[in-house]
C-alpha positions in Angstrom: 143.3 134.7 127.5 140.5 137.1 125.4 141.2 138.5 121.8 139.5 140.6 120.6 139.1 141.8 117.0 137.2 144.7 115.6 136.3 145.2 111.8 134.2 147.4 109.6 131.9 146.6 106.9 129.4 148.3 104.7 126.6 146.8 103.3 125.2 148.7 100.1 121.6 149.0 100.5 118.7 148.5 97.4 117.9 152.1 97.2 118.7 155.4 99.1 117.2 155.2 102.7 115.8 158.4 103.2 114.3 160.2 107.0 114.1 163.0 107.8 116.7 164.7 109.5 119.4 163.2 108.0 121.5 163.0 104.3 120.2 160.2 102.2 122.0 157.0 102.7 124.0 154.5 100.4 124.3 151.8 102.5 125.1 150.5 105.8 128.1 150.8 107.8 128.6 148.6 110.2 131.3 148.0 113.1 131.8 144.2 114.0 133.3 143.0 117.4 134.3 139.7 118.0 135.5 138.1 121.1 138.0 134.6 121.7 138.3 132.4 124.5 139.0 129.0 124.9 138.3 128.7 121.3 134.9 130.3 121.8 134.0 133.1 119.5 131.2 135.9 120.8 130.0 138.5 118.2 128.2 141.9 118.2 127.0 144.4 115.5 126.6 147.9 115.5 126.1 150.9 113.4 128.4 152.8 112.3 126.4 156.4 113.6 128.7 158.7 113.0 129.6 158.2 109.6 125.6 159.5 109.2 125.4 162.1 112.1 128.2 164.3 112.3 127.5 164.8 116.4 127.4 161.6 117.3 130.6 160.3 119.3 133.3 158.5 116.9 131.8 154.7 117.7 134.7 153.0 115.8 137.3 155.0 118.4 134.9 154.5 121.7 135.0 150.4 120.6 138.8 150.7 120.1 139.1 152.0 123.4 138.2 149.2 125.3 139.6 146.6 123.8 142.3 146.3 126.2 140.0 146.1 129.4 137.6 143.8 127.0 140.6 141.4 126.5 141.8 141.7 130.5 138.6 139.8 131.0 136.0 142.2 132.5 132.1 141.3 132.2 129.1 142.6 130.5 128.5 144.5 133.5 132.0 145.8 134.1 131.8 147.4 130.7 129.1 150.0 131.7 132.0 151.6 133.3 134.0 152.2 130.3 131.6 152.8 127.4 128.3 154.7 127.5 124.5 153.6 126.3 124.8 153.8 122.5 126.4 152.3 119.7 129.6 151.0 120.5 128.7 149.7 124.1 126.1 147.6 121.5 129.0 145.7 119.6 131.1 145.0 122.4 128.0 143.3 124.9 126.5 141.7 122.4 130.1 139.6 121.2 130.1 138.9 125.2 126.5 137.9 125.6 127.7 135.5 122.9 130.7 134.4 124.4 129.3 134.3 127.9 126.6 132.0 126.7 128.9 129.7 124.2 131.4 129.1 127.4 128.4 127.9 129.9 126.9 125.7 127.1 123.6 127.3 127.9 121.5 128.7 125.0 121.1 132.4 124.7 117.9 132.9 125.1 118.1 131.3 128.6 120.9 133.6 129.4 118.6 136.4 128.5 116.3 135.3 131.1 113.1 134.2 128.6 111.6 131.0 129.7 111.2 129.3 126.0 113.2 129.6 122.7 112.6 132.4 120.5 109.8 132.2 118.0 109.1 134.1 114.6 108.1 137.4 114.5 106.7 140.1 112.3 108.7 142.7 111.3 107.8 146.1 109.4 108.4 147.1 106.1 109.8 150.9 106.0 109.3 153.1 103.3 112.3 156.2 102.9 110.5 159.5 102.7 109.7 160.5 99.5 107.2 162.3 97.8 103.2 161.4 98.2 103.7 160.1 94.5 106.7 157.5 95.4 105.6 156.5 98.3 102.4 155.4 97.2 104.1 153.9 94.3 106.4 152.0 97.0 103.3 151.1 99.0 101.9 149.6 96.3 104.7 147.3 95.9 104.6 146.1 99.0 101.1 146.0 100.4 101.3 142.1 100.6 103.2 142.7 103.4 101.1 142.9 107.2 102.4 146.3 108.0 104.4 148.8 106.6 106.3 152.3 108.5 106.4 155.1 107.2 109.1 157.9 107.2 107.9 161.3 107.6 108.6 164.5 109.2 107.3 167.6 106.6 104.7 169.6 106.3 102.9 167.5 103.6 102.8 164.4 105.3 98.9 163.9 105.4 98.6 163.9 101.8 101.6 161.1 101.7 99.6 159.0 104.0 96.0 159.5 102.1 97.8 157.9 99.4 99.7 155.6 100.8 96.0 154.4 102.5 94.6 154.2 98.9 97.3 152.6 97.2 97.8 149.4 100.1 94.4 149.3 101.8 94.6 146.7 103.9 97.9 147.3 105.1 98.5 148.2 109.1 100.3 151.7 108.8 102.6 153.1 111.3 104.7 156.3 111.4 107.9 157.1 112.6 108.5 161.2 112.2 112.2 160.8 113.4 111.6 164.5 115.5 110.6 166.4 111.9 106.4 167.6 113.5 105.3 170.9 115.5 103.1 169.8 118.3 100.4 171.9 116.5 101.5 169.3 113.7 101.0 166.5 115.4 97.3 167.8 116.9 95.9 168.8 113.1 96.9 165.4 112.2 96.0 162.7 115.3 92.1 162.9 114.5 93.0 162.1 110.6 95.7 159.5 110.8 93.5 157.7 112.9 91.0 157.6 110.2 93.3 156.1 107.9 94.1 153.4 110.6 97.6 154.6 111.1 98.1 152.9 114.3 101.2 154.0 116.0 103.5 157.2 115.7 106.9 157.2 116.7 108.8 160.4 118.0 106.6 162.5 116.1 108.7 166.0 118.4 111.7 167.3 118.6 113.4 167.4 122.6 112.5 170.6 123.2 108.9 170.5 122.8 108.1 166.9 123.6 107.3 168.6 127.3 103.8 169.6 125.4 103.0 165.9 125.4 101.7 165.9 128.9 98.6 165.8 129.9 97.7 164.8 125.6 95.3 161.8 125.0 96.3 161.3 121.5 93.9 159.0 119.4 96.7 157.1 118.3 99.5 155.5 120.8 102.7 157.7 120.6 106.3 155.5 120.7 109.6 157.2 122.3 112.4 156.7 119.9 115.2 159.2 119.9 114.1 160.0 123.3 114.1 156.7 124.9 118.0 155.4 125.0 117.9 153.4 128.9 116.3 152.9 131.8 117.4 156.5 133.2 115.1 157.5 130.1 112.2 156.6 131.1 110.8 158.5 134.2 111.3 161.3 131.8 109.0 159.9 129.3 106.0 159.3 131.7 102.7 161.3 131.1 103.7 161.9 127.7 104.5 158.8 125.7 102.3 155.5 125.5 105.2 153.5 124.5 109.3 153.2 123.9 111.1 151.8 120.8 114.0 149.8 122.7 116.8 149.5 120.2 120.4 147.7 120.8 122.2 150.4 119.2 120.7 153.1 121.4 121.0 150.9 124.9 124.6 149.4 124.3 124.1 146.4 124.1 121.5 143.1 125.4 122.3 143.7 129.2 120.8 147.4 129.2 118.2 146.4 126.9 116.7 143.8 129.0 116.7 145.8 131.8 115.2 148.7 129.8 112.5 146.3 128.5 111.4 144.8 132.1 111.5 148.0 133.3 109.3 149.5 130.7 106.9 146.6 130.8 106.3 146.8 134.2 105.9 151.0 134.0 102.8 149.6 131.6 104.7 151.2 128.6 103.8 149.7 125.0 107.1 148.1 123.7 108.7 148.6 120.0 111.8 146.8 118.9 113.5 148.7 116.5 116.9 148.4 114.5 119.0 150.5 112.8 120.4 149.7 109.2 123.0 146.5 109.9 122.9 142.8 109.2 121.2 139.6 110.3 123.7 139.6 113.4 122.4 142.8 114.5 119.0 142.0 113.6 119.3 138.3 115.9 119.5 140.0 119.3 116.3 142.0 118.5 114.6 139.1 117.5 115.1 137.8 121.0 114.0 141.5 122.8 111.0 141.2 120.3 109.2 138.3 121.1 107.7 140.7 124.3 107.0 143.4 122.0 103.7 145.3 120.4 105.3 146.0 117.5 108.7 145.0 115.7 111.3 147.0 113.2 113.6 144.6 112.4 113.9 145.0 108.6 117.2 146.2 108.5 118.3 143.6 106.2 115.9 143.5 103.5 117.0 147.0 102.7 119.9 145.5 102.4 121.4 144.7 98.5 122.4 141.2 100.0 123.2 139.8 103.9 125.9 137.9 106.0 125.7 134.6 105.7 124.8 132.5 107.8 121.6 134.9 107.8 118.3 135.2 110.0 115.1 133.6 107.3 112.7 136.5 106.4 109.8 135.1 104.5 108.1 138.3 103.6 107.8 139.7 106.5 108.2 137.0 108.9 111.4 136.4 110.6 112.7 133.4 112.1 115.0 132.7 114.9 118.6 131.2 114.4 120.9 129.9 116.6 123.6 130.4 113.7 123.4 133.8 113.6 124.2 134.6 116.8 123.3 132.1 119.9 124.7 128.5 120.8 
């Protein structure tokens, strides 16, 4: 027999994390699923998304919902018939990755299909969007770290990166514009942001003019975030983005995410692991997805005021693998 036990969590945060389309945030909220059998325990964390963005589906309720087909026994694959791609699917797969690897004494990156244990990996540092000021000021702070991303999305944002550029010089720069650009944005600014050495921008257009990609050679590789949730995403996405952010919380979970990852690798697609705000045991599954990817946001918690324990090691920027966290 299966239990299953669902709880919620929030996780205050250093400092208001700011993008922008959305209301400054506090800290994280988190929804935590885990899974018994056989006196086996399988875990999974998601974000709470619709505390922060009033249309998205109530993920505590979607999770709640399948807790009795979840505890019937049905598989990782089964459960793509009861919950969507998004956050809730996320908890739930990722507890029976867990469990399913725990029970057949196998570690979880085997499972996973990789052909060696994770290694450590270097994760970005994001900046909230501020002013050009603040954001140089919080550049400054951190340019000993490798690379930093920076939250944009207004008009002003070439005068935030000129001084972000001066005040951490030697710092690899990427952008994530969370939709907030005009495509005629976007073209005034590729020929200068790669003069900074800005190296990557991330979902720099809202949906409904992200059709004015095509046939663009932009100077600078250009990431799918929002716009990249599964594998169904991405013939959409050909022609017009040069890479896809793959994040758990957007897939549902380590099964889709896999798939979504081969898929996009073999399509010649760039690959970004991302993260949204969440703990060391959301952050452990990406670290797996991540050791085939270009770039890597997994930074969630040191923007937290304190993690889980046990926790994933972050020296600076470097993160290493645990089997503690979340594995065998």
């Amino acid at each position: 027999m299966r239990k299953m036990c669902i709880g919620v969590e929030k996780w205050p945060l250093h400092e208001p994390f700011i993008i922008s389309r959305m209301a400054p945030q506090l800290n994280g909220e988190v929804i935590v699923v885990e899974i018994e059998q056989n006196g086996v325990i399988g875990r999974g964390e998601c974000e709470r998304m619709d505390v922060f963005e009033p249309d998205y589906d109530d993920v505590l309720s979607m999770v709640e919902g399948v807790k009795g087909h979840v505890e019937s026994g049905i598989s990782r694959l089964e459960l793509r018939s009861y919950l969507p791609s998004g956050a809730a699917r996320n908890a739930v797969d990722c507890a029976l990755f867990e469990l399913e690897a725990k029970l057949a004494l196998l570690p979880i990156w085997q499972v996973a299909g990789f052909n060696e244990p994770p290694k450590p990996v270097i994760t970005v540092f994001t900046l909230s969007l501020d002013t050009a000021e603040n954001m140089a000021k919080a550049a400054a702070r951190q340019k000993h770290r490798p690379i930093l991303k920076l939250k944009l999305g207004r008009k002003d944002d070439l005068d935030k990166v000129k001084a972000i550029r001066a005040a951490a010089p030697d710092t690899r720069l990427v952008i994530d514009a969370n939709t907030g650009w005009s495509f005629a944005q976007l073209q005034s600014y590729l020929p200068e942001l790669a003069k900074l050495g800005v190296e990557m921008i991330e979902q720099p257009l809202a949906p409904d003019e992200e059709h004015l990609l095509e046939g663009l050679y932009p100077e600078i590789p250009i990431v799918a975030d929002e716009s990249c949730l599964d594998c169904a995403s991405l013939e959409s996405l050909k022609g017009r983005y040069q890479g896809v952010n793959i994040k758990l919380d957007k897939t549902g979970g380590m099964t889709e995410a896999l798939a979504l990852l081969n898929a996009a690798i073999d399509q010649d697609f760039d690959i970004m692991v991302g993260c949204m705000l969440g703990t060391s045991l959301a952050m452990a599954p990406a670290l797996l997805l991540a050791q085939k990817a270009r770039w890597v946001d997994i930074d969630g918690p040191l923007l937290l005021s304190k993690d889980r324990s046990p926790a994933l090691r972050y020296e600076g920027s470097l993160v290493y693998p645990d089997d503690h966290v979340w594995g065998t």
